[in-house]
ZAMARGU-4260 file (C-alpha; in steps of 0.2 Angstrom, whole numbers, plus 5000, padded with zeros to 4 digits):
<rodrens>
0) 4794/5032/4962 | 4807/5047/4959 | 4813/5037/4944 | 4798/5042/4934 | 4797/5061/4940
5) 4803/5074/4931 | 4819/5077/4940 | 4825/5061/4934 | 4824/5065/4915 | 4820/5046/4910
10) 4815/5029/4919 | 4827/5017/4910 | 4843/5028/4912 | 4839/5032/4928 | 4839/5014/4932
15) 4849/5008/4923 | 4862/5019/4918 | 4879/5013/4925 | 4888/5030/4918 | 4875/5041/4931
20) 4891/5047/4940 | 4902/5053/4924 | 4892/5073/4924 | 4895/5073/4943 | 4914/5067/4942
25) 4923/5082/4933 | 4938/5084/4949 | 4936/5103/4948 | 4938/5107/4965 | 4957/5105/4966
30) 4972/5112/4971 | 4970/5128/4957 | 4954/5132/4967 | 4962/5133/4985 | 4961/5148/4994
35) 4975/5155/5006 | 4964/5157/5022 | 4978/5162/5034 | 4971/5175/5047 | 4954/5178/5038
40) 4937/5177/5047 | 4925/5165/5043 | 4907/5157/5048 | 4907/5139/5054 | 4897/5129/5044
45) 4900/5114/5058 | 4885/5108/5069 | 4870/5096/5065 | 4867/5092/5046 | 4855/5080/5039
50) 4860/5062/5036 | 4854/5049/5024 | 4868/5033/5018 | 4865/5029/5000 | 4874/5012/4995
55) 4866/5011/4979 | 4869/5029/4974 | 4850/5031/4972 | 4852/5049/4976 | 4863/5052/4960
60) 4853/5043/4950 | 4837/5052/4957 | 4842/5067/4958 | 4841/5072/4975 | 4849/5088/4975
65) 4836/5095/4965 | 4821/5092/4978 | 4813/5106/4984 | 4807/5108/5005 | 4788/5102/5004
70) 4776/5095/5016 | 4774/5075/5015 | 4753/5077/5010 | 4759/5090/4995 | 4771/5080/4986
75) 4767/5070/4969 | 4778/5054/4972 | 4785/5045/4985 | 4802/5051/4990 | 4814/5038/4995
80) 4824/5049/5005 | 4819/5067/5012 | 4836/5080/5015 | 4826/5093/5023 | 4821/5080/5038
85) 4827/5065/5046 | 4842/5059/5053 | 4854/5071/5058 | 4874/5071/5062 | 4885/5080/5069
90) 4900/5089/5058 | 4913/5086/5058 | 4911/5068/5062 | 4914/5049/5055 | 4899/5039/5052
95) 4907/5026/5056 | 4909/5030/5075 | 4889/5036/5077 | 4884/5023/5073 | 4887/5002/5073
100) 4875/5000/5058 | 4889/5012/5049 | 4905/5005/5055 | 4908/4996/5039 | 4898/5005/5030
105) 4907/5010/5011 | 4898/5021/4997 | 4887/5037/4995 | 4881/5046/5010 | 4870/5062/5009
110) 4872/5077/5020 | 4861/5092/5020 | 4859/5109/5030 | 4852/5128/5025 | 4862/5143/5023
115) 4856/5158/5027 | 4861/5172/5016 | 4851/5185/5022 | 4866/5196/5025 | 4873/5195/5007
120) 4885/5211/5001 | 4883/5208/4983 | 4901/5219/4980 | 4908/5203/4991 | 4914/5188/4985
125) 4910/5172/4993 | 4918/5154/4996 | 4915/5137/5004 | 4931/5128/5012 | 4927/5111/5018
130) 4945/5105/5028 | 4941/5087/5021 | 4929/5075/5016 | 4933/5054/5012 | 4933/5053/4997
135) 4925/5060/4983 | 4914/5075/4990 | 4899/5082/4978 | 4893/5099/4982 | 4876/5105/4976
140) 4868/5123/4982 | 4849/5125/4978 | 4850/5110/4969 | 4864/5116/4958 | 4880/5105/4954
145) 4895/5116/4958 | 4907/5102/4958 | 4916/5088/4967 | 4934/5086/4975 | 4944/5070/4975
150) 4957/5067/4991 | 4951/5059/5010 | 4963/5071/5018 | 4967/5088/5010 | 4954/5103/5009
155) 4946/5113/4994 | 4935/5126/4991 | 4922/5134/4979 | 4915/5150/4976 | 4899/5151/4978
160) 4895/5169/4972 | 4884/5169/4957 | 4875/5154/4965 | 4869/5161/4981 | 4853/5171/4985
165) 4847/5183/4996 | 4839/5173/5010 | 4838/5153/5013 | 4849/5142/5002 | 4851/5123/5003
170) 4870/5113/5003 | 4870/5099/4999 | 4884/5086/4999 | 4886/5069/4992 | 4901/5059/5000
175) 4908/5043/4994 | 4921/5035/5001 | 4922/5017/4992 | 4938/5010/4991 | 4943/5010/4970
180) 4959/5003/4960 | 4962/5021/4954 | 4961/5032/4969 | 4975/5035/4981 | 4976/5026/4990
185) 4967/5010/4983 | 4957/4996/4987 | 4972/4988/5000 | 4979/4999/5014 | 4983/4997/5032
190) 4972/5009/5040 | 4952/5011/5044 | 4944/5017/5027 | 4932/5031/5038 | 4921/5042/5029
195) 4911/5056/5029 | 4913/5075/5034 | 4927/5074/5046 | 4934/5090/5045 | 4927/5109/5049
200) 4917/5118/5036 | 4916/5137/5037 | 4910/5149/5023 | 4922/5163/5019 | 4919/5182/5013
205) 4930/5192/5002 | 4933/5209/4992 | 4930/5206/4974 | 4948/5208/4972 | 4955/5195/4986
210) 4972/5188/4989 | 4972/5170/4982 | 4987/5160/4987 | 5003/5167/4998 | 5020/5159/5002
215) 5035/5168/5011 | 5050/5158/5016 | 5071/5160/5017 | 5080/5159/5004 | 5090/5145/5005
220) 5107/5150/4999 | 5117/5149/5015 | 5118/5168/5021 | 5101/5167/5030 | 5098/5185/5027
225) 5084/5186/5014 | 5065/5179/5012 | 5056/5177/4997 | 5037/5181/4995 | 5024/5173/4982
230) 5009/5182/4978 | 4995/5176/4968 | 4978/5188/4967 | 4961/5187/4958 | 4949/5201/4952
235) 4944/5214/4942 | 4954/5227/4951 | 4974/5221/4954 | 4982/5234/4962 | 5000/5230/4971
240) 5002/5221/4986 | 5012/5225/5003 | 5020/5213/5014 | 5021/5218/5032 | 5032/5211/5045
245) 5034/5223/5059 | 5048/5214/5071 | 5060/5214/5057 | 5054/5232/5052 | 5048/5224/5034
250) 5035/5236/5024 | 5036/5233/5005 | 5029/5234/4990 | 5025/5218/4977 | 5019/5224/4959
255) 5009/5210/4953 | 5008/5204/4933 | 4995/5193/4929 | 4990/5194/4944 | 5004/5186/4951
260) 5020/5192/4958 | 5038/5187/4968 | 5050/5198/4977 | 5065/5194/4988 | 5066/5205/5004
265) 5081/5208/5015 | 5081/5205/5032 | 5090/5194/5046 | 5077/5183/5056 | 5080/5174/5071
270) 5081/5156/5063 | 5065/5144/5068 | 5071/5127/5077 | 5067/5114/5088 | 5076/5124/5101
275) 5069/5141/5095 | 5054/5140/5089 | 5052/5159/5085 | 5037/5164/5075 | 5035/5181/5065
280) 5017/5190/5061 | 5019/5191/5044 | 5002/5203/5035 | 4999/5204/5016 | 4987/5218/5009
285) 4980/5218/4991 | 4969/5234/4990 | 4954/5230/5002 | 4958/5212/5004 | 4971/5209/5019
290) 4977/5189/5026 | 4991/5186/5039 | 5002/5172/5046 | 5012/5166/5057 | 5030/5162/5050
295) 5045/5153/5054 | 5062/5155/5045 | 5074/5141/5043 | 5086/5131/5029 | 5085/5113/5026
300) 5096/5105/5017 | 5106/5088/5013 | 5123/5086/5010 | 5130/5070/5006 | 5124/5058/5019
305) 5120/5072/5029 | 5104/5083/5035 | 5107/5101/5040 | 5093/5111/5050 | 5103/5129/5047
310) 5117/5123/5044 | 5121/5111/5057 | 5119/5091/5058 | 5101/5084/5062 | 5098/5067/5070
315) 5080/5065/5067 | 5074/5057/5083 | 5055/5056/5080 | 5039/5043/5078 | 5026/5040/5067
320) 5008/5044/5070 | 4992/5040/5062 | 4977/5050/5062 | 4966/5040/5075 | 4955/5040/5089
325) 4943/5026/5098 | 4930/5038/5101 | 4932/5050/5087 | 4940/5039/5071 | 4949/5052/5059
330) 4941/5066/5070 | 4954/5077/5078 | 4955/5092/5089 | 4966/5105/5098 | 4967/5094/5114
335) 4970/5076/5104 | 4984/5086/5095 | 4995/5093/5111 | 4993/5078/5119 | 5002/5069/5104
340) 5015/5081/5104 | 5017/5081/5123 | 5021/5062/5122 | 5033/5064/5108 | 5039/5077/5117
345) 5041/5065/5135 | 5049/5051/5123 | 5063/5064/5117 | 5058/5068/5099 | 5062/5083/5086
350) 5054/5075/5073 | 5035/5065/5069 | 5031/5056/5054 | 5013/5061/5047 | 5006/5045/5040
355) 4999/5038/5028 | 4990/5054/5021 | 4990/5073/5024 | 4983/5074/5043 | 4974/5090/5051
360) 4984/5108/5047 | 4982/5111/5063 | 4996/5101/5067 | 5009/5108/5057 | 5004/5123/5065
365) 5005/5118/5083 | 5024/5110/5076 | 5029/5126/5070 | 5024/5133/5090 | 5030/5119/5101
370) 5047/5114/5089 | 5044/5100/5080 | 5050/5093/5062 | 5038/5086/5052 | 5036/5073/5038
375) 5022/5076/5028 | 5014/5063/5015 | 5003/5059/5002 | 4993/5041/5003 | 5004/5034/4988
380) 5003/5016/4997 | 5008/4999/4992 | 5000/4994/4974 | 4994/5009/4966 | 4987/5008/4948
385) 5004/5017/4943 | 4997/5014/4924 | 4981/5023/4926 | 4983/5044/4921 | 4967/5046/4934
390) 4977/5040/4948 | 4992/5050/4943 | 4980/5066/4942 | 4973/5061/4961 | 4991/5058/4967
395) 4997/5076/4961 | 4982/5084/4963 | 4982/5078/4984 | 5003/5083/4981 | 5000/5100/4978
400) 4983/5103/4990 | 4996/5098/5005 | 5010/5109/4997 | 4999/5125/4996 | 4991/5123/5014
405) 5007/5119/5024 | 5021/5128/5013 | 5023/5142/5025 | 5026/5130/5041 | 5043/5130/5047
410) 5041/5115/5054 | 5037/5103/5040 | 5055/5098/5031 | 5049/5082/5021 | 5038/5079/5008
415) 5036/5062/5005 | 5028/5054/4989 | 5024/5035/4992 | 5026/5022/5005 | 5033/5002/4998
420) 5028/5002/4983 | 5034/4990/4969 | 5049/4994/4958 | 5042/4995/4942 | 5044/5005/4927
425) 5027/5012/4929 | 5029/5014/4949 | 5048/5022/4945 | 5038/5037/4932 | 5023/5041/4942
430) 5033/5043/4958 | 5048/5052/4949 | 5034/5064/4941 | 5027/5068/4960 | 5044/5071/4967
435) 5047/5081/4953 | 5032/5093/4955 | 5036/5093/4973 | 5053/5103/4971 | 5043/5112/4957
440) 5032/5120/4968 | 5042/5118/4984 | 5061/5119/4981 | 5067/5123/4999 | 5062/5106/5007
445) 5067/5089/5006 | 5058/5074/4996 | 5056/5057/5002 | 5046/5041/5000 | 5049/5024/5011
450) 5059/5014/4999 | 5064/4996/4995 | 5078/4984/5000 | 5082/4969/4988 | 5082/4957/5002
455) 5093/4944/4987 | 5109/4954/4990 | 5102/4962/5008 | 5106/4978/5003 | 5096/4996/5001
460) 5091/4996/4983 | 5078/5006/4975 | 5078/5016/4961 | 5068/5030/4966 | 5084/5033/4978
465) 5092/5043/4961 | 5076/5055/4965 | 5074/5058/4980 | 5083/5068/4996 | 5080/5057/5008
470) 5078/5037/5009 | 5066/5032/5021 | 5065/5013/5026 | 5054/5004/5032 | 5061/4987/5040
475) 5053/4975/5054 | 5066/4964/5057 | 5063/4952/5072 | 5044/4954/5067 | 5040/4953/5048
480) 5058/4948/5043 | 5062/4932/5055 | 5079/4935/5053 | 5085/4947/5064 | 5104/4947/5058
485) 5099/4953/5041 | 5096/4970/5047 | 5114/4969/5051 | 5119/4963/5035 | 5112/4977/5025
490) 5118/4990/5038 | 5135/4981/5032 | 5132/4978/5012 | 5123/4996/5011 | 5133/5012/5005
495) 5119/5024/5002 | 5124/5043/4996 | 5110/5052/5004 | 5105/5051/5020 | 5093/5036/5027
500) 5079/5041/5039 | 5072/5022/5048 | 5053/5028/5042 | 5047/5012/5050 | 5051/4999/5063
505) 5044/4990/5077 | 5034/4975/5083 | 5014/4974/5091 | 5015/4973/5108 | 4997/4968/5116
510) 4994/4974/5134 | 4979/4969/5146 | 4973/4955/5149 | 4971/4949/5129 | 4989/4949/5128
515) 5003/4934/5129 | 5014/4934/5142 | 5030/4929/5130 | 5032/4928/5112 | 5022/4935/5098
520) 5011/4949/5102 | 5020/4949/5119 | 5023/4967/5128 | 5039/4960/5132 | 5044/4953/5113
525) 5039/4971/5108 | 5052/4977/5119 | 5068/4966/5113 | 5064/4970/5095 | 5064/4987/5100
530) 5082/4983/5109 | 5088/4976/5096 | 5086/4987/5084 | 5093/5001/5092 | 5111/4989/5094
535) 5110/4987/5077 | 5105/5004/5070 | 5116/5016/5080 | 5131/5010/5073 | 5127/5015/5055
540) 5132/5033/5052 | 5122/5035/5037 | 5105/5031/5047 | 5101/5050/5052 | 5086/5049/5060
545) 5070/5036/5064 | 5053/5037/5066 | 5047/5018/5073 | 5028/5013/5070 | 5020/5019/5079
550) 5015/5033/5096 | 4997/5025/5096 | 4988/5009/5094 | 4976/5011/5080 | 4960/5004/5071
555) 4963/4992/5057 | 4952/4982/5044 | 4965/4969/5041 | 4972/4963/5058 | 4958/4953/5066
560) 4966/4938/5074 | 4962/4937/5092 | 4976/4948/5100 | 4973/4960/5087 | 4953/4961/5087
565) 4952/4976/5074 | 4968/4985/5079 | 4987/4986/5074 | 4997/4985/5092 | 5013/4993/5088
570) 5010/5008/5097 | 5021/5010/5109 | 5005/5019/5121 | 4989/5009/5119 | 4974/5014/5110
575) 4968/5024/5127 | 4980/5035/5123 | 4987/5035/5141 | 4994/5019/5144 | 5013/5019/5139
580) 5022/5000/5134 | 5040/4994/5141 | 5045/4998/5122 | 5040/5018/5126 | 5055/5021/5139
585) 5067/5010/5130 | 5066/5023/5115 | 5065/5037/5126 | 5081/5031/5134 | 5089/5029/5117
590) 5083/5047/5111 | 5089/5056/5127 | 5109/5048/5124 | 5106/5054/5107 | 5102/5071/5114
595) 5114/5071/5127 | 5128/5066/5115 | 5121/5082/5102 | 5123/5096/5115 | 5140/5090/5120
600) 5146/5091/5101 | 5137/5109/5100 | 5144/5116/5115 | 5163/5108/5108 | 5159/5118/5091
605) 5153/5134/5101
</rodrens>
């Protein structure tokens, strides 16, 4: 048994030891890591890897990562589990959907596949991106511990550099995705707990000195007539940097201290909206090392009780969105994508709430082309071990990751920092502290969290409020909250100072034959709620936008009874993705008054 070979040091600890997991749990793939990949070529990494589920973290204990390619008749020992040959999957993928023996599946799980390396420049430098992995992700290279990242939805790199050789290599990649007090989110959410290496993995080569992070954006000061460029670079050879944007005739120089360097440019952009969309090639070069994006110009702001996109007053008319598919789980694509924002885009919608956790980049790039606003958030959900300083560090650390990758898209104008969480002195500090580092890092957006109403005096009342930018809300009266008048009551006893954004509403509405004709789970209950709520809401001017839950049906753990069978119905299209509810047009009508009545004001203030 491996237990007693020399890879596993000692038989008793290796069998025994329940602290096996403390030398491979240092978090040192994180957001200081990330590398700004915008316009760089890269090798996929995606395709068929080997597969082996390990409940037992056998493989940690065992050291897998250091075994060796060998022929079964020419080993010493048994192996328990062999990464150079079995079962293989497909990357990006979820277990869970390959197979039924893995649909509940929750611990360690082993992936394996060769590098070939017989190209390498050694004056290059060399870096893995995997897009994301749920949860914790392991990386070993010929049988070398490089690291492991925490965070189910952001991406994170290494450099593997000194690590590599000339010729045939081995990654390796040990992914857990157990459910703990102390990760975020915890042990209780309302969403499928998917693991496994669900989004790409490419491998990346650079100049020794390379471009680290970039972020360019307009000054938001009102006069919409200068951008601001952050430059952060990494090498032996710093030289200065030059920022490039032909259509507004930009070519400037950065010098750069530290290795670091900001520097405000004038120039007069067409501003980026729903309406105009307009995108601008924007080209950085730092001696041999050159990366591009595409970049859209606008000011967000609030004012009172107000949002202002440019200047002007917003109604966001959006939905909510998880990141799921029957077929694929958390697997997402360029087609699943478009066809998401071609429905919100057929129910009326500027505006999508990206929930629970930071979903594929490629869709605040796709908002950015097609003219969408985004809420962004991080999986700060319901009863977070707000005490713990490891949860803190995984809450920030997922923060930032999402800041860094989607800071440069026009379309994303919230950054939200928790969803119902308890008000307690502990929840009040940790979430304070996160919308704190947000502005830090990010001071031309909004913050936001879905906040709480003290349903004693039936009025909007959370402390975070003194915080944040925006107050989201979630409320299901006439589904959750039996009393249906309530939601007038606190339209009536609320006098919030900053706008509020309806982050959630709705009802399930079961279609098909599983579903009630009246009542409960009806299609047709779904429906009033939904006309209800828009009788009650559009009468409170201090509600400024909405995002009900939710475009899709979606896989659940905790909703099993037998109209639910697995799923949360509130989608106001079934879980085919095709099939639209009565609830669908009833918004859709709603949105297109609200747009109607918009353009009629604009073309009164032209």
């Amino acid at each position: 048994m491996l237990e007693r070979s020399d890879m596993a040091d000692n038989a008793l600890q290796a069998l025994h030891d329940e602290e096996y997991d403390l030398p491979f749990n240092q978090q040192n793939l994180n957001a200081d890591t990330l590398l700004f990949t915008g316009g760089r070529a890269s090798r996929s990494l995606d395709g068929v890897w080997n597969f082996c589920v390990d409940l037992l973290d056998t493989g940690l204990r065992q050291k897998w990562f250091t075994m060796q390619p060998s022929a079964p008749e020419d080993r010493s020992e048994p192996w328990d589990y062999d990464p150079y040959d079995g079962e293989t999957v497909p990357v990006p993928s979820n277990w869970a959907m390959l197979k039924e023996k893995w649909y509940f599946f929750e611990g360690s799980a082993w992936y394996t596949r060769p590098l070939d390396m017989s190209g390498i420049d050694l004056d290059k430098r060399y870096f893995l991106r995997i897009g994301a992995a749920a949860y914790d992700c392991k990386l070993f290279l010929n049988g070398e511990f490089l690291g492991n990242h925490y965070g189910a939805s952001t991406p994170f790199c290494v450099e593997l550099t000194n690590h590599l050789r000339a010729g045939s290599n081995w990654l390796m990649a040990c992914i857990n995705n157990t459910r703990t007090r102390d990760r975020v989110p915890m042990r209780n959410t309302d969403w499928f707990n998917y693991g496994g290496l669900y989004r790409e993995v490419a491998l990346y080569e650079t100049p020794r000195t390379m471009i680290h992070q970039f972020a360019m954006h307009l000054v938001p000061d009102g006069s919409y007539s200068r951008l601001q460029a952050d430059v952060e670079v990494s090498g032996p050879d710093i030289g200065p940097a030059r920022i490039e944007i032909p259509e507004l005739g930009v070519s400037q120089e950065l010098n750069l201290t530290g290795g670091k360097g900001t520097t405000l440019i004038d120039a007069r952009p067409e501003l980026w909206s729903p309406d105009t969309p307009k995108l601008y090639d924007v080209t950085l070069t730092v001696g041999a090392d050159r990366v591009s994006d595409r970049i859209g110009f606008r000011q967000i702001e609030r004012r009172g009780t107000d949002i202002l996109l440019n200047g002007a007053p917003l109604f966001l008319r959006g939905i909510s969105v998880h990141e799921d598919d029957a077929t694929l789980g958390k697997v997402t694509d360029d087609a699943d994508l478009r066809r998401r924002f071609a429905h919100a885009r057929e129910l009326g919608c500027n505006f999508l709430r990206l929930a629970h956790y930071p979903h594929h980049e490629r869709a605040a790039e796709l908002a950015d082309e097609l003219g969408f606003l985004l809420w962004e958030e991080i999986p700060v959900y319901w009863a977070i071990d707000f005490d713990n300083p490891a949860t803190y560090r995984d809450a920030e650390n997922q923060l930032r990751e999402l800041i860094l990758r989607d800071r440069n898209r026009a379309s994303v104008i919230i950054w939200s920092v928790g969803n119902e969480n308890p008000d307690t002195d502990a929840r009040l500090d940790f979430m304070r502290r996160l919308a704190s580092t947000a502005k830090e890092l990010d001071p031309t957006r909004l913050t936001s969290a879905a906040c709480l109403v003290n349903h004693t005096l039936n009025r909007i009342e959370d402390r975070l409020a003194d915080h944040i930018d925006v107050i989201g809300l979630n409320e299901y009266y006439g589904w959750y909250e039996e009393d249906f008048e309530d939601l007038a009551r606190i339209g009536a006893n609320s006098t919030p100072d900053k706008p509020v954004v309806i982050s959630e509403t709705g009802a399930d509405g079961v279609i098909g034959p599983k579903g009630p004709k009246a009542g409960l789970f009806s299609e047709d209950y779904m429906a009033e709620v939904y006309r209800r709520q828009i009788s009650t809401l559009r009468d409170l001017d201090y509600i400024k936008g909405m995002s009900p839950w939710i475009l899709y049906d979606f896989r659940v753990e905790r909703r099993q009874n037998k109209f639910q069978n697995g799923y949360n119905h509130k989608g106001l299209i079934a879980a085919d993705k095709a099939t639209k509810k009565q609830a669908f047009h009833i918004l859709a009508d709603y949105y297109l008054q609200i747009a109607q009545a918009d353009a009629r004001k604009a073309e009164a203030n032209a």
